[in-house]
C-alpha positions as a printed NumPy array, in Angstrom:
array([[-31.349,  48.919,  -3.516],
       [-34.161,  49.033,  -6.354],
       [-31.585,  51.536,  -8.571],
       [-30.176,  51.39 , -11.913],
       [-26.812,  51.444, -12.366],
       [-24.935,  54.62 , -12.576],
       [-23.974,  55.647, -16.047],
       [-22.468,  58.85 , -17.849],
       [-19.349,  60.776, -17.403],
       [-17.326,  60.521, -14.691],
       [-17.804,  62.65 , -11.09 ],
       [-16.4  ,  65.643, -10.365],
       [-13.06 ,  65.718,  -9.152],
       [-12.91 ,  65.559,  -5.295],
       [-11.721,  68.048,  -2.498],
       [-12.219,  67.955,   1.152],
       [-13.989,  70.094,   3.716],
       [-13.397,  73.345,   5.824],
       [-10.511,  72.01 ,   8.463],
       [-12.969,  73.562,  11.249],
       [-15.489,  70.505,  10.182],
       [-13.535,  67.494,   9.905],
       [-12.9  ,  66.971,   6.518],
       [-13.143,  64.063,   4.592],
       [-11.132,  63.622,   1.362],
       [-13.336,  62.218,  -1.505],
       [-10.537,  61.467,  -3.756],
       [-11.519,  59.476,  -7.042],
       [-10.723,  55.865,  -6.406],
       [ -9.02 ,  54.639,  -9.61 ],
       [-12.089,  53.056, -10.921],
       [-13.908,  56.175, -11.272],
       [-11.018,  57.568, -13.754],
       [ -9.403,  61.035, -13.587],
       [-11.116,  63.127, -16.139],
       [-11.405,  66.754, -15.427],
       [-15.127,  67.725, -15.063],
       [-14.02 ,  71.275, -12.845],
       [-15.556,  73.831, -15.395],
       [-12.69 ,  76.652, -14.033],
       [-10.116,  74.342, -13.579],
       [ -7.935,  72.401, -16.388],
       [ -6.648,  69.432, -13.858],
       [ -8.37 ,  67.89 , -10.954],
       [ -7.42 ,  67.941,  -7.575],
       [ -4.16 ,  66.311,  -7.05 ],
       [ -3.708,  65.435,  -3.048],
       [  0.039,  65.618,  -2.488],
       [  2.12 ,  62.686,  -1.152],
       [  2.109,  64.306,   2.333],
       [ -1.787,  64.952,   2.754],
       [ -2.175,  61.757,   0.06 ],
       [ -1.202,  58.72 ,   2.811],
       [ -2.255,  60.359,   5.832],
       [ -5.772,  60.5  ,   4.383],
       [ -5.13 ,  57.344,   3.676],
       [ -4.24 ,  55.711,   6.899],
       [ -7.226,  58.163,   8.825],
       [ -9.682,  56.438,   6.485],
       [ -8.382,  53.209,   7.46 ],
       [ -8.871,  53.756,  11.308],
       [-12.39 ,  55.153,  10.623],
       [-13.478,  51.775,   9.013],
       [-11.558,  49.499,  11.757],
       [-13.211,  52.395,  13.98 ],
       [-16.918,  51.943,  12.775],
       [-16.469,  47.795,  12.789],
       [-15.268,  48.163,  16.165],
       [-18.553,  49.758,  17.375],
       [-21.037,  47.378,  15.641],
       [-19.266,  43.983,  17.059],
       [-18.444,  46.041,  20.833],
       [-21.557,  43.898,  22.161],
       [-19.836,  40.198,  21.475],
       [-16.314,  41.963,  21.761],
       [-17.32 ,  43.033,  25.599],
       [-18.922,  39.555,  26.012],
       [-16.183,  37.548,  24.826],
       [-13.538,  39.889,  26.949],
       [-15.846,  39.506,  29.848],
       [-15.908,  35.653,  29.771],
       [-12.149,  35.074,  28.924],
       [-11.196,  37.522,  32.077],
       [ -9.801,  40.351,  30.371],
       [-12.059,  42.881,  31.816],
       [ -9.524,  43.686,  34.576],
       [ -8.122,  46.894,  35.674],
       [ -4.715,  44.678,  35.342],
       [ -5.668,  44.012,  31.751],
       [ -7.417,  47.46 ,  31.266],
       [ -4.762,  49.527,  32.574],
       [ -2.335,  48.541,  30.13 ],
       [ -5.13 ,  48.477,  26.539],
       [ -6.256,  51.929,  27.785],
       [ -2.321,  53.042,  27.561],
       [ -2.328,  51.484,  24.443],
       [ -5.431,  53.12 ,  22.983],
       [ -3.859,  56.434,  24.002],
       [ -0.805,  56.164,  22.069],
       [ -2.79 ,  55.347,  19.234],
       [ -4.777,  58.078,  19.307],
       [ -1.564,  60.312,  19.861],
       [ -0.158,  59.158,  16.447],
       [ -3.548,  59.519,  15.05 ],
       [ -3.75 ,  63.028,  15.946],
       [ -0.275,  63.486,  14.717],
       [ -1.46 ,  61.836,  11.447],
       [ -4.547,  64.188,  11.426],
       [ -1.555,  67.016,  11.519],
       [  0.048,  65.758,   8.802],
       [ -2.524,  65.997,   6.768],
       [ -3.67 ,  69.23 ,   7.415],
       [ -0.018,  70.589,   6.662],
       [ -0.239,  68.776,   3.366],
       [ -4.031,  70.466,   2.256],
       [ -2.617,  73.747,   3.626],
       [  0.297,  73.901,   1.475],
       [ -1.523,  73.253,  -1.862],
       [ -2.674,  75.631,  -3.727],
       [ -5.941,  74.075,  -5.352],
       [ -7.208,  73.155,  -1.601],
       [ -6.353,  77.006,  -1.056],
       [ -8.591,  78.196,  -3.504],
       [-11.185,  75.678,  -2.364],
       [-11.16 ,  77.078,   0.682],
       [-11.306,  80.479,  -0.676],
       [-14.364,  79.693,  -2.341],
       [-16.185,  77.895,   0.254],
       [-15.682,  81.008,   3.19 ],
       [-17.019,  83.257,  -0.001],
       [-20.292,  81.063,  -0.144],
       [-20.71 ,  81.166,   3.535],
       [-20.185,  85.038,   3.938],
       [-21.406,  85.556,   0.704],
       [-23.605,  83.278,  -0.907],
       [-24.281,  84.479,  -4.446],
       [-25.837,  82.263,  -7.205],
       [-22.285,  82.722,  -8.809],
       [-19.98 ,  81.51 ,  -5.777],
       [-22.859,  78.613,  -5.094],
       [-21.924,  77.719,  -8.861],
       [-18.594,  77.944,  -8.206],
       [-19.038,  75.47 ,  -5.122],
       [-20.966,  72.921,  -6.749],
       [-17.951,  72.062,  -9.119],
       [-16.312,  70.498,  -6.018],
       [-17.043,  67.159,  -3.855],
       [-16.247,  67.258,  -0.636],
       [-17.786,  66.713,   3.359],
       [-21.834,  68.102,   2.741],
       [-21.541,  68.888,   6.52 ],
       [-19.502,  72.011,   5.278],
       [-21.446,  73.449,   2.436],
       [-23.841,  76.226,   3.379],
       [-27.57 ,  76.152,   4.038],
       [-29.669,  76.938,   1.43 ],
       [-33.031,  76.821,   2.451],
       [-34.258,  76.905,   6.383],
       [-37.588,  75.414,   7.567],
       [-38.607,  78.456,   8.934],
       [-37.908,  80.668,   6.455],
       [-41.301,  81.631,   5.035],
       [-42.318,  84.543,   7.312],
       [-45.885,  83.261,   6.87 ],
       [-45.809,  80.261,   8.134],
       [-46.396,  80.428,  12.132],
       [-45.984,  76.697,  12.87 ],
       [-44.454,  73.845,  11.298],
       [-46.266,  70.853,  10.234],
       [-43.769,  68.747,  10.644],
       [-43.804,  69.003,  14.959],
       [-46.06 ,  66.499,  15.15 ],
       [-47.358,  63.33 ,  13.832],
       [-50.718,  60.983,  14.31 ],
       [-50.208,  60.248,  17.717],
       [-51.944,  57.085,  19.321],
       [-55.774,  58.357,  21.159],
       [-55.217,  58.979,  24.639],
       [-56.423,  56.062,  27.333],
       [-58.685,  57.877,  29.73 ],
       [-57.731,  56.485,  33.123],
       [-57.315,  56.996,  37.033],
       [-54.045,  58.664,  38.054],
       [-53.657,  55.678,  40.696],
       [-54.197,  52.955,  38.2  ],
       [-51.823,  55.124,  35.815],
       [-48.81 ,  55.393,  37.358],
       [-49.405,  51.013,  38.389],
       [-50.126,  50.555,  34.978],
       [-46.545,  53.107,  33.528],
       [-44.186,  50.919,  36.403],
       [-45.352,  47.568,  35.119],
       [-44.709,  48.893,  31.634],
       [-41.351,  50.741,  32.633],
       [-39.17 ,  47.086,  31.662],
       [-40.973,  46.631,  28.168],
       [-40.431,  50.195,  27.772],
       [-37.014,  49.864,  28.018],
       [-36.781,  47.114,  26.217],
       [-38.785,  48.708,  23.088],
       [-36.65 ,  51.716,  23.312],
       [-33.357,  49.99 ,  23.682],
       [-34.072,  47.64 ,  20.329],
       [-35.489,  50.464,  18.104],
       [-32.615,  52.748,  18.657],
       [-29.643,  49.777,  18.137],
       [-29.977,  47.455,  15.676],
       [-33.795,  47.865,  15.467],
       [-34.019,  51.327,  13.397],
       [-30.302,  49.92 ,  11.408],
       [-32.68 ,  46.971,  10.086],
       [-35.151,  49.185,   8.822],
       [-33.032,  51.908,   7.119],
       [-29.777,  49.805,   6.38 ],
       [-28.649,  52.738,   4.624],
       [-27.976,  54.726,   6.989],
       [-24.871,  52.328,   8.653],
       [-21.556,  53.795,   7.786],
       [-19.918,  50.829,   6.498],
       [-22.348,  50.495,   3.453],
       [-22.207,  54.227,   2.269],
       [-18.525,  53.598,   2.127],
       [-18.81 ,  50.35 ,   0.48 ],
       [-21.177,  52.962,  -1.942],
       [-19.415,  55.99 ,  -2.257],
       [-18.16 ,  55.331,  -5.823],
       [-21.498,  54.729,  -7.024],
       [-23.171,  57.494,  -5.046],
       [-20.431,  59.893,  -6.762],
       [-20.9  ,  58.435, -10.178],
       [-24.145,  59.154,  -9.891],
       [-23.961,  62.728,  -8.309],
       [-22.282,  63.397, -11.487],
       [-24.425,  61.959, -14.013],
       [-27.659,  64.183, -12.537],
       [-25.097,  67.065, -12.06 ],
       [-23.314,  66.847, -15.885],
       [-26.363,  65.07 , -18.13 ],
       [-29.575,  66.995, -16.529],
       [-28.468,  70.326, -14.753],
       [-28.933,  68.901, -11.464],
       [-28.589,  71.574,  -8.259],
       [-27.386,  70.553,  -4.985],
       [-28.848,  72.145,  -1.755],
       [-28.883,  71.6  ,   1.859],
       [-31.808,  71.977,   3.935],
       [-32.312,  72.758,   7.431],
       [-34.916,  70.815,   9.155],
       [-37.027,  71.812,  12.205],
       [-35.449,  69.382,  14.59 ],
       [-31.925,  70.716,  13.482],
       [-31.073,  67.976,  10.642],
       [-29.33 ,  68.444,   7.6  ],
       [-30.999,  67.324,   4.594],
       [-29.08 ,  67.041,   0.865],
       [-31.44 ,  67.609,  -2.105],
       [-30.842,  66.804,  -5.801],
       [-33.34 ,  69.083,  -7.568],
       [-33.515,  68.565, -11.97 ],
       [-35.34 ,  71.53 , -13.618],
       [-37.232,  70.234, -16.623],
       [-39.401,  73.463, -16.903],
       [-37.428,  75.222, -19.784],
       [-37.869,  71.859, -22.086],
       [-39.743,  71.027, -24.917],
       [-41.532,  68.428, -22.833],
       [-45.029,  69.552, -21.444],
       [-44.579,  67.115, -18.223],
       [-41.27 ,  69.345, -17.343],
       [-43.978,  71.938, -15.844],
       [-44.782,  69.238, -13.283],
       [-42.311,  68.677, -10.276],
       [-41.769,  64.585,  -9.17 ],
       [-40.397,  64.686,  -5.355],
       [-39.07 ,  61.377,  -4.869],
       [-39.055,  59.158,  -1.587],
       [-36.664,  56.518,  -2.053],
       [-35.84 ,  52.764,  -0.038],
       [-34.515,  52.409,   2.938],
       [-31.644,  51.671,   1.53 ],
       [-31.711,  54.012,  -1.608],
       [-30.205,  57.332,  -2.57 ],
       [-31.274,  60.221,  -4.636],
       [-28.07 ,  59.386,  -6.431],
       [-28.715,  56.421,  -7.959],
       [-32.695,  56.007,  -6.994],
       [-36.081,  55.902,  -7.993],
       [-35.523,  59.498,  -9.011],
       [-34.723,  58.361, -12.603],
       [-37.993,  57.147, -13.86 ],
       [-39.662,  60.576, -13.475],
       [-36.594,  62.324, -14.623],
       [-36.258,  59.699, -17.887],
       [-40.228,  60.952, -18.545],
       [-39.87 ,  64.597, -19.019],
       [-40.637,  65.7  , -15.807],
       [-38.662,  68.265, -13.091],
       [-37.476,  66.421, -10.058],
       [-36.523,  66.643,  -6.531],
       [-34.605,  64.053,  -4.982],
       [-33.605,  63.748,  -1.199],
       [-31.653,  61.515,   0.774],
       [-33.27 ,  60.108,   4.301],
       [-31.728,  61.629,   7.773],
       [-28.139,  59.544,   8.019],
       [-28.459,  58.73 ,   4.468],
       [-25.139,  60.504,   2.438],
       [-25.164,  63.966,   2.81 ],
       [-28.069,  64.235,   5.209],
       [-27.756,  64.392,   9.359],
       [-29.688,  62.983,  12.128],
       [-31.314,  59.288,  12.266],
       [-33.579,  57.518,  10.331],
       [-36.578,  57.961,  12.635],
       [-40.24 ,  58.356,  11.968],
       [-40.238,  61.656,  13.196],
       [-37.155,  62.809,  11.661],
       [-38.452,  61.507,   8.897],
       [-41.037,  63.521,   8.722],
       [-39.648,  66.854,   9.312],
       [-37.343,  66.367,   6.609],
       [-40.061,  65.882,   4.351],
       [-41.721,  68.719,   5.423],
       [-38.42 ,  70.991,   4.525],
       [-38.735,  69.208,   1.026],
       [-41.932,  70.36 ,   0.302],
       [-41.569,  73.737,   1.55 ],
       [-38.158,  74.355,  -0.394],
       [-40.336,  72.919,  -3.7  ],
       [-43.524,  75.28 ,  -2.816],
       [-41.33 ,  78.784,  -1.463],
       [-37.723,  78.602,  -3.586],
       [-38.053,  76.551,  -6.711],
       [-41.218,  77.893,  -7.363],
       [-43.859,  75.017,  -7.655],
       [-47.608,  75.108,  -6.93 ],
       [-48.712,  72.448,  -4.747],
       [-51.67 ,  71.042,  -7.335],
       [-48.384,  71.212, -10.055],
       [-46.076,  68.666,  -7.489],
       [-46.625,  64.962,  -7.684],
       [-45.53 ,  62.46 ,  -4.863],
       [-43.766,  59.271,  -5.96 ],
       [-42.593,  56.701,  -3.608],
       [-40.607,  53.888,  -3.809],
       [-41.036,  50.98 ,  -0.865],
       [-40.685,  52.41 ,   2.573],
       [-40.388,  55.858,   1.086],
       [-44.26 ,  55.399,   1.373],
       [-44.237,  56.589,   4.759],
       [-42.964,  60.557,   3.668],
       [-45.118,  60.401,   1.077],
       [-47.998,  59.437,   2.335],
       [-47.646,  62.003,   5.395],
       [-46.643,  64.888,   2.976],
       [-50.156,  63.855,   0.956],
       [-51.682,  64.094,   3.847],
       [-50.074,  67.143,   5.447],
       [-50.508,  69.062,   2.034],
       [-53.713,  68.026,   1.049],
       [-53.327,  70.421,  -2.328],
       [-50.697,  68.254,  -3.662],
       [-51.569,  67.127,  -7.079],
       [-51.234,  63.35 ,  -7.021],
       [-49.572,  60.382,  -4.949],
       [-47.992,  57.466,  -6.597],
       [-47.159,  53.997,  -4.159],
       [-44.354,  51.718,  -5.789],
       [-44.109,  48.629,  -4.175],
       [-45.153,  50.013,  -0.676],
       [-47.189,  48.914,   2.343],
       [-50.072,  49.432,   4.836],
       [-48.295,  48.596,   8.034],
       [-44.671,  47.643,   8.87 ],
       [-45.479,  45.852,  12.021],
       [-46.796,  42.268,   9.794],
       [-43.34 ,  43.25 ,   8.11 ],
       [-41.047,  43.101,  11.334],
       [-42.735,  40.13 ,  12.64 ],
       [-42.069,  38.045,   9.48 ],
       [-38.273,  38.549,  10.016],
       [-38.208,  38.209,  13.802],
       [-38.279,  35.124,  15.601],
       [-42.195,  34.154,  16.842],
       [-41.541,  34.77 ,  20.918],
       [-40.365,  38.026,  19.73 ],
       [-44.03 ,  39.224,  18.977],
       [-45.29 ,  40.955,  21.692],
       [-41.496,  42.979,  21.893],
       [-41.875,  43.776,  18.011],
       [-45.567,  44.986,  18.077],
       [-44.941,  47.465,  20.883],
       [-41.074,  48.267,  19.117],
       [-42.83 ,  49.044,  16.032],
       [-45.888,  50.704,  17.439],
       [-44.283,  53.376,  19.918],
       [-40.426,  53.926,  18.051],
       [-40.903,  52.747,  14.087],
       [-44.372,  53.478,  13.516],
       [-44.814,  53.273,  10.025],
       [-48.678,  53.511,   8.974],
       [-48.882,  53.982,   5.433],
       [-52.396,  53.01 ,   5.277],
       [-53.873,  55.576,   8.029],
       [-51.707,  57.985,   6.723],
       [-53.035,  57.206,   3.196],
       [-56.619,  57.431,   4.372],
       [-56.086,  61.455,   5.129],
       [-55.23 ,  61.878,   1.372],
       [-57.978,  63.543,  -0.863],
       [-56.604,  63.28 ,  -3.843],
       [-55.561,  60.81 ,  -6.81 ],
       [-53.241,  57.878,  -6.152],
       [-51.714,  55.348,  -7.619],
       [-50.72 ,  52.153,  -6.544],
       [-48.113,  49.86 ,  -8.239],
       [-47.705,  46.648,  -7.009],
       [-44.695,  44.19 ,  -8.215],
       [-46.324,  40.689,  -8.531],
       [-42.945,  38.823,  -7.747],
       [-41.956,  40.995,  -4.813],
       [-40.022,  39.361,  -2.512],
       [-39.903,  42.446,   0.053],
       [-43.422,  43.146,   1.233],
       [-44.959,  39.816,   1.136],
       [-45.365,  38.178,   4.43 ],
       [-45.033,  34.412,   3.053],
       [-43.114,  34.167,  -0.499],
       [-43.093,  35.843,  -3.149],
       [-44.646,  33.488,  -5.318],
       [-48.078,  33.747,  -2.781],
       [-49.246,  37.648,  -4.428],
       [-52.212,  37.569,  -1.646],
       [-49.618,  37.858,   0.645],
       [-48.162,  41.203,  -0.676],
       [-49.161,  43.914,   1.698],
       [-49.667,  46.329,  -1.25 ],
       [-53.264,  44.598,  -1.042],
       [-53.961,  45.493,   2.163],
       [-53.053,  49.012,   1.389],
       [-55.48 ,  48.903,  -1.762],
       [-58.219,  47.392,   0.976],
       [-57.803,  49.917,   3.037],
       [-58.057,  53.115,   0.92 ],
       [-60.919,  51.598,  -0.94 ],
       [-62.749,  51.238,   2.52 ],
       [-62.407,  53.756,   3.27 ],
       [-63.074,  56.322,   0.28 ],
       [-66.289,  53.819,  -0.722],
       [-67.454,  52.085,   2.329],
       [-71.017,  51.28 ,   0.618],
       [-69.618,  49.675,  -2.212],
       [-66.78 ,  47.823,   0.092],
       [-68.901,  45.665,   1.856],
       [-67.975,  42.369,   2.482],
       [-69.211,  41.481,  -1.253],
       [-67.256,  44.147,  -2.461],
       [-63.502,  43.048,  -0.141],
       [-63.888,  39.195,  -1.705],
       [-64.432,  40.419,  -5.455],
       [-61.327,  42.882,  -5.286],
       [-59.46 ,  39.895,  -3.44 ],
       [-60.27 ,  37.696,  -6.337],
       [-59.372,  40.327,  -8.528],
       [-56.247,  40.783,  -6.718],
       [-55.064,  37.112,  -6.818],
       [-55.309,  37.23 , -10.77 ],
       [-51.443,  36.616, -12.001],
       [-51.605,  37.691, -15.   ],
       [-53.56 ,  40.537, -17.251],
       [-55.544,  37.773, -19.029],
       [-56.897,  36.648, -16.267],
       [-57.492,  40.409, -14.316],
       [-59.509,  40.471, -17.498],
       [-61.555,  37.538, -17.305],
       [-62.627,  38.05 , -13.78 ],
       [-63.824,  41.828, -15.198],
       [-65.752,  40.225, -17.692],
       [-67.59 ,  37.454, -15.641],
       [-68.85 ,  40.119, -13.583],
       [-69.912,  42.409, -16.521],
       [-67.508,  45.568, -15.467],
       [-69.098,  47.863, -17.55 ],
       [-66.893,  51.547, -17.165],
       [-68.78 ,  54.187, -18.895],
       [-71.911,  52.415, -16.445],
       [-69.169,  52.882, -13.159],
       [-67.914,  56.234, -14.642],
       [-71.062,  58.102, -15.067],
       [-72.527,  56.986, -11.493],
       [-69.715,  58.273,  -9.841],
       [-69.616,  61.301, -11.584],
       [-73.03 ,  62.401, -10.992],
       [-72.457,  61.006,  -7.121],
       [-69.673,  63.645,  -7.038],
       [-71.962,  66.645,  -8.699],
       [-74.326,  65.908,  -6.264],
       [-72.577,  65.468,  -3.267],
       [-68.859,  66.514,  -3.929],
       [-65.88 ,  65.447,  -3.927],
       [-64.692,  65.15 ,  -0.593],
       [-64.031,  60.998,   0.726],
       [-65.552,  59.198,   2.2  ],
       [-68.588,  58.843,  -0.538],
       [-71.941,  57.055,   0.477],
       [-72.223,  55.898,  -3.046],
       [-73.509,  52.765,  -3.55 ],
       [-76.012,  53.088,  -0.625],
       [-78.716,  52.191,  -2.309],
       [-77.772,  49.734,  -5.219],
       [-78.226,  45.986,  -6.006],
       [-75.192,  43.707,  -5.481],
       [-74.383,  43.322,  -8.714],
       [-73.886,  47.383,  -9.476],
       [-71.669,  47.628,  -6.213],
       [-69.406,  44.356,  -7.361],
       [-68.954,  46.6  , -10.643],
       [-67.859,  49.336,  -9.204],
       [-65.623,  47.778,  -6.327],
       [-63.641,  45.866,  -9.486],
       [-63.762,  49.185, -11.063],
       [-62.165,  51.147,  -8.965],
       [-59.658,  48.572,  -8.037],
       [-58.452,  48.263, -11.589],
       [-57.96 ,  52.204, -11.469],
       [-56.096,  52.702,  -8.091],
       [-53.935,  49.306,  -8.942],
       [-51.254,  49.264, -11.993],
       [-49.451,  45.589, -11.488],
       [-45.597,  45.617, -12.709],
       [-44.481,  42.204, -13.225],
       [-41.124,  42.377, -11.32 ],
       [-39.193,  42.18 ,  -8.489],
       [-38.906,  44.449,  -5.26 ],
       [-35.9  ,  46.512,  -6.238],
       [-36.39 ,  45.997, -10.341],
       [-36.044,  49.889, -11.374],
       [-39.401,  50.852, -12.392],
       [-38.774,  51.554, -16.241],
       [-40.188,  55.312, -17.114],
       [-42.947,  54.006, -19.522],
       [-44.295,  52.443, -16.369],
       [-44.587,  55.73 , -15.004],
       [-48.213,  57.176, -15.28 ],
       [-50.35 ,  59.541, -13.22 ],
       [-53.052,  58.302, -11.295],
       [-56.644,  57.902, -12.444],
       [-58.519,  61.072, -11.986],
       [-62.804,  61.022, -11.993]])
């Protein structure tokens, strides 16, 4: 997952949710221990024997539940070959299945009488109704000292919210140009296309969209929960870390980890880090901590699906969320957009990127071990006839271009590329041409200096590229004669001249040997190499801001 492991004191002791949403009791495993961390309470929670094993047992039949519903496919096929799918056979499983669900229900009972008749789930509840009628900063204080089901804590902050803001940027997203074509020809051309259609949306929404954001299947944040709780804790207990829920345009739940540096003796803590983690990372134990560990404030989110968020993992979705994020930073906590920085890690590239480009006053943009395009991606893990069905997948459902997106983005960025990633390469990791981070250097050099990124230009940042270590980045500097305060004053008197606004003309008129300067120039100051592996936590002294003129 590209996170360091969880460390501190231990979480919060755990209560379930309102019994209008179904509750689910986060009781300590005994590997977390049972220290009291409730600042108005001397024990922690104690489920009773009663409310104790029938929690137990519903757990149970949610994980034989949720393993049921990912192997149903072969299940059905295997039942269908051997016979069984016969209302004689049936007739007598569906019987079956509704006696179990009887003595589940009864279960469910059980454990309702238990919560009902202790007193510290009483006062719980007392203090959750009190945050939903009332809502004070007190009572939300209160709250926080609990764990339990996110689905029942309040909404803090809604999309819509800031009575200035007529529309929401988060409706829509780069859509594909429109073909221009007859209406006869059209409807031909949407019937032959009505089977791949299908096809593209059936893949994307099963196992296609679980491939891409394995975090979001149930059975690994189970498998997780202790370490997303740990962590909770640790953000909560060592750095002040606030908890809120945010309501997204399409309806989604989104839980936010926000760390308030700005009271600090550090001059960073002025600056807020919003943090886009892995498709398979959390705000609890995430990328989050390398900003945090360097001084500055930080907001951390968890994907749609992910934890405490709702919804799907879906380009869209995705999107919206983000947009909540950066609203909630800008209109509650209080942050300018030229004082919020954008860091990424992996496919977390995509919300960044679109935020950058959304909110073009955002200070700065910094990639970790991200990509241009996910569709060379998906085709290196699908089988070779599967191209055509994985382009279109990708293209109309799971349309994840960084590098467009990137393009739209004024302002500084940074790009850190992991020279043994094993992730975003399209061969192996030991071939570091083949790591798409290139492609997304390529591209936002093209397009910010098209003069100087001829084809002269693309081979001598491709040979700077392919340099493995800093020696020999170096030595290819130095055989062309990369002379900065040369690059650095041309480009600064470019941009008194003619602004600052990409793309730039510079280079127009210049001999080869000035535009190779300034293409390995530039590429040296968009590029910072980390010599790691995909999900190797990017250590805090790694952490820089990107290069501004």
């Amino acid at each position: 997952m590209g996170t360091r492991p969880p460390r501190g004191p231990q979480p919060p002791a755990s209560l379930p949710g309102m019994p209008h949403s179904p509750p689910v009791a986060l009781t300590p495993p005994p590997s977390l221990g049972v220290m009291d961390t409730f600042s108005m309470q001397d024990s922690y929670y104690q489920p009773r024997s009663l409310e104790k094993h029938s929690d137990s047992i519903l757990a149970l039949a949610s994980v034989l539940w949720s393993i049921s519903y990912y192997t149903s496919p072969l299940a059905f096929f295997y039942l269908y070959r051997k016979g069984y799918l016969t209302m004689s056979k049936v007739v007598p499983f569906s019987h079956y299945a509704a006696t179990m669900l009887f003595l589940l229900a009864g279960v469910a009972c059980l454990r309702g009488i238990g919560r009902w008749t202790n007193p510290q789930y009483i006062q719980f509840i007392t203090i959750l109704e009190d945050s939903h009628r009332i809502g004070t900063p007190e009572i939300k204080k209160k709250l926080a000292s609990y764990n339990f089901d996110f689905r029942s804590w309040p909404v803090d902050f809604r999309w819509d919210e800031v009575s200035s803001r007529s529309d929401s940027r988060g409706i829509s997203l780069l859509q594909p140009p429109p073909k221009h074509r007859s209406t006869a020809n059209g409807f031909l051309n949407a019937v032959k296309k009505l089977p791949c259609q299908i096809a593209s949306y059936i893949v994307a929404h099963t196992f296609g969209r679980r491939m891409l954001y394995p975090g979001s299947v149930y059975l690994l944040q189970k498998a997780l929960m202790p370490m997303l709780l740990q962590g909770q804790a640790r953000l909560v207990e060592e750095w002040g870390g606030k908890r809120a829920k945010l309501l997204a345009c399409d309806g989604n739940e989104i839980d936010t980890m926000f760390m308030d540096r700005r009271g600090t003796s550090e001059p960073q803590g002025a600056k807020l880090v919003i943090c886009c983690e892995g498709n398979a990372g959390f705000y609890e134990v995430g990328c989050l901590s390398t900003p945090l560990d360097a001084g500055y404030s930080v907001l951390g989110w968890n994907h749609p699906g992910f934890a405490g968020s709702t919804g799907v993992p879906l380009p869209q979705a995705e999107a919206n969320a983000m947009d909540a994020v950066v609203q909630f930073a800008i209109h509650r906590l209080g942050f300018q957009p030229d004082d919020i920085i954008l860091y990424a890690w992996s496919i977390g590239g995509f919300t960044a990127t679109w935020a950058a480009m959304t909110y073009p006053e955002i200070s700065a943009l910094v990639l970790d071990a991200s990509f241009d395009d996910l569709v060379p991606l998906a085709l290196k893990v699908m089988p070779e006839s599967w191209r055509g069905l994985v382009t279109r997948t990708v293209r109309q459902h799971l349309n994840l271009n960084n590098g467009e997106q990137l393009c739209r983005y004024q302002g500084p960025v940074l790009l850190v590329r992991r020279t043994k990633d094993e992730i975003i390469t399209t061969t192996v990791p030991e071939d570091i041409m083949s790591n798409r981070g290139n492609d997304l250097l390529l591209k936002l050099l093209q397009h910010r200096y098209p003069k100087v990124m001829g084809e002269e230009g693309v081979r001598m940042v491709r040979e700077w590229l392919e340099a493995s270590s800093p020696m020999e980045e170096v030595a290819v500097c130095s055989r062309y004669e990369v002379e900065d305060d040369w690059c650095m004053s041309v480009l600064r008197s470019y941009r008194d001249q003619h602004g600052p606004d990409f793309p730039w003309s510079v280079g127009d008129d210049m001999m080869p040997e000035g535009r190779r300067q300034l293409a390995l120039f530039l590429a040296r100051k968009q590029l910072q190499n980390f010599e790691a592996t995909h999900c190797t936590p990017l250590p805090h002294h790694n952490f820089r801001l990107p290069w501004r003129l």
